[in-house]
N, C-alpha and C positions, 0 to 999 in steps of 0.2 A: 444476724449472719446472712439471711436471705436479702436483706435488702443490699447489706453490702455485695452481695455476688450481682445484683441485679446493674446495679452503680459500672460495676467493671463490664457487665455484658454491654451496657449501653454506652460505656464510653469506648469499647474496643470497636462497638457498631460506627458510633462518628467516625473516628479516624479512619477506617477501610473507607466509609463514604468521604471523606474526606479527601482519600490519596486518590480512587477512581474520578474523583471531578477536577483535582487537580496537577495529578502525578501522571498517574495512570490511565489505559483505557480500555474496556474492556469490549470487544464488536463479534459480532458474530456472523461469520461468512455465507450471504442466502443465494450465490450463484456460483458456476462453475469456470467462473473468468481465472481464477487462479490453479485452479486443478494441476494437481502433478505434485503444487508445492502444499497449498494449503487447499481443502475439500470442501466442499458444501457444509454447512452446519458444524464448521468447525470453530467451537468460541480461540480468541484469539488476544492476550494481554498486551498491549502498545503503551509505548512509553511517551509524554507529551513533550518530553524534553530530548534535546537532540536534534530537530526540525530546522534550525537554522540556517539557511543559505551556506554559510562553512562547514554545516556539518550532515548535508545530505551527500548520498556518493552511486555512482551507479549503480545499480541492482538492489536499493535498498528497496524494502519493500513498505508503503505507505496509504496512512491513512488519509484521506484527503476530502474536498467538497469538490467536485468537478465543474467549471465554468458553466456548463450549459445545466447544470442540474444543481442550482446551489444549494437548494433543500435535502439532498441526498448527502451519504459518505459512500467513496469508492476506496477499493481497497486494491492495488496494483503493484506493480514494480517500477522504478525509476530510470528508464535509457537512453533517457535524452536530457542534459546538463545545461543551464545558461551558457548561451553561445553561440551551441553545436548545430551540426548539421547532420541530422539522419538523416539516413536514406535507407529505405527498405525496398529489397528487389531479390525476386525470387528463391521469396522464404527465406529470407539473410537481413540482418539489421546490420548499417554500417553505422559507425559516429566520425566525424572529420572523416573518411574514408576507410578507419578501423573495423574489420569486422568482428561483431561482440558477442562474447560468449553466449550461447541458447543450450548449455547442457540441461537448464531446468526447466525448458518448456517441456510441456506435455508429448508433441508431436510434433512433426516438418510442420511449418507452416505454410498456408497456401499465398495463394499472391493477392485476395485481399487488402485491401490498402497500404499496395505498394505505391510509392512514392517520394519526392523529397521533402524534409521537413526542415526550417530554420527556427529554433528554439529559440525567443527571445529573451534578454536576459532577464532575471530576476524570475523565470518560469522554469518549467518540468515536461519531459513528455515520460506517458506514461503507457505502457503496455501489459495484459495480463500473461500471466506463464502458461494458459491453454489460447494460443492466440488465433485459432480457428472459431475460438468460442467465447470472444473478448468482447464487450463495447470499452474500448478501451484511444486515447487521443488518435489512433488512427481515420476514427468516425464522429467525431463530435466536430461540430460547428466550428467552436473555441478548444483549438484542439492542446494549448497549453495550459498547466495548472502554474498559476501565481502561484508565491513562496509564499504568500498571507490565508493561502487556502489549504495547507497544509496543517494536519491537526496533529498526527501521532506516526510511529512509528514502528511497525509490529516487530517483537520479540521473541513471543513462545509461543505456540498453541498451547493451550491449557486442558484441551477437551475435545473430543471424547480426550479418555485418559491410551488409548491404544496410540494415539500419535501424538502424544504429547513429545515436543522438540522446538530445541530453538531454532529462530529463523535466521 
C-alpha cells in the first residue's frame, strides 16, 4: 500500500512539472514596475498559450524577454499594437491619436519619456502600471518586443494568499 501511494505521489509530481514547463508559468514579481496592479514579491500563474500575434490585445499583461536584456523576463502591460503609433505627452498615452485608458496605473505620470513611438509590425510596446517607476519600452535601446519574445501571459496572482485575483 505504501508504495502504491508513493507511485501516485510521484506521478501527480510529473504532471504539475509537466504543465509548469509546458502549459503554465509560474514568476515571481522582484520590482515595483507594475505596482498598483500586481506588488513586489507577488507570485503570479501565466498561461503559455494565448501569445499569439491574434491573440494579444491591449492592456494585456505579459510575460516577455525584452530586446535589450534577453537573458532576463519582464513582466508589463501591452499599449502599443503592430502598426501603431504612440505617442505619449503629458502624462497621457495616445494610440493612432486615441487616448487610452490609465485607470490602472498607480499614479499621474510624469513626462518622462514623452514621445512619439511607431510600433513596428509583428512587435509590442510595453509599459509598466507604476509608470514613474517603470524601466519599461519607453527607455530601452530596442524599444519593441518581437511577438517571438513573448512567453506567457499572466492570469492570477497566486500569492500571497491576501491578493490572490485575477488579472
Amino acid at each position: 500500500m505504501k508504495r502504491r501511494g508513493f507511485i501516485i505521489y510521484v506521478a501527480v509530481l510529473v504532471i504539475v512539472v509537466i504543465l509548469f514547463k509546458c502549459v503554465f508559468m509560474l514568476t515571481v514579481v522582484p520590482t515595483e514596475s507594475m505596482a498598483g496592479t500586481i506588488e513586489p514579491g507577488n507570485h503570479v500563474i501565466c498561461s503559455r498559450y494565448g501569445i499569439g500575434e491574434g491573440d494579444i490585445e491591449r492592456y494585456d499583461v505579459l510575460v516577455f524577454t525584452p530586446p535589450d536584456h534577453p537573458q532576463m523576463l519582464y513582466i508589463k502591460r501591452v499599449v502599443g499594437l503592430p502598426g501603431e503609433t504612440i505617442e505619449i505627452k503629458n502624462g497621457k498615452v495616445y494610440a493612432d491619436g486615441v487616448e487610452l485608458d490609465s485607470s490602472f496605473t498607480k499614479a499621474p505620470q510624469n513626462r518622462r519619456g514623452d514621445g512619439i513611438y511607431k510600433v513596428p509590425d509583428g512587435c509590442y510596446f510595453f509599459l509598466g502600471d507604476n509608470r514613474n517607476n517603470s524601466n519599461d519600452s519607453r527607455f530601452w535601446k530596442q524599444k519593441y518586443v518581437p511577438a517571438a519574445n513573448l512567453k506567457a501571459k499572466a492570469r492570477l496572482i497566486a500569492f500571497p494568499f491576501t491578493r490572490i485575483g485575477w488579472l
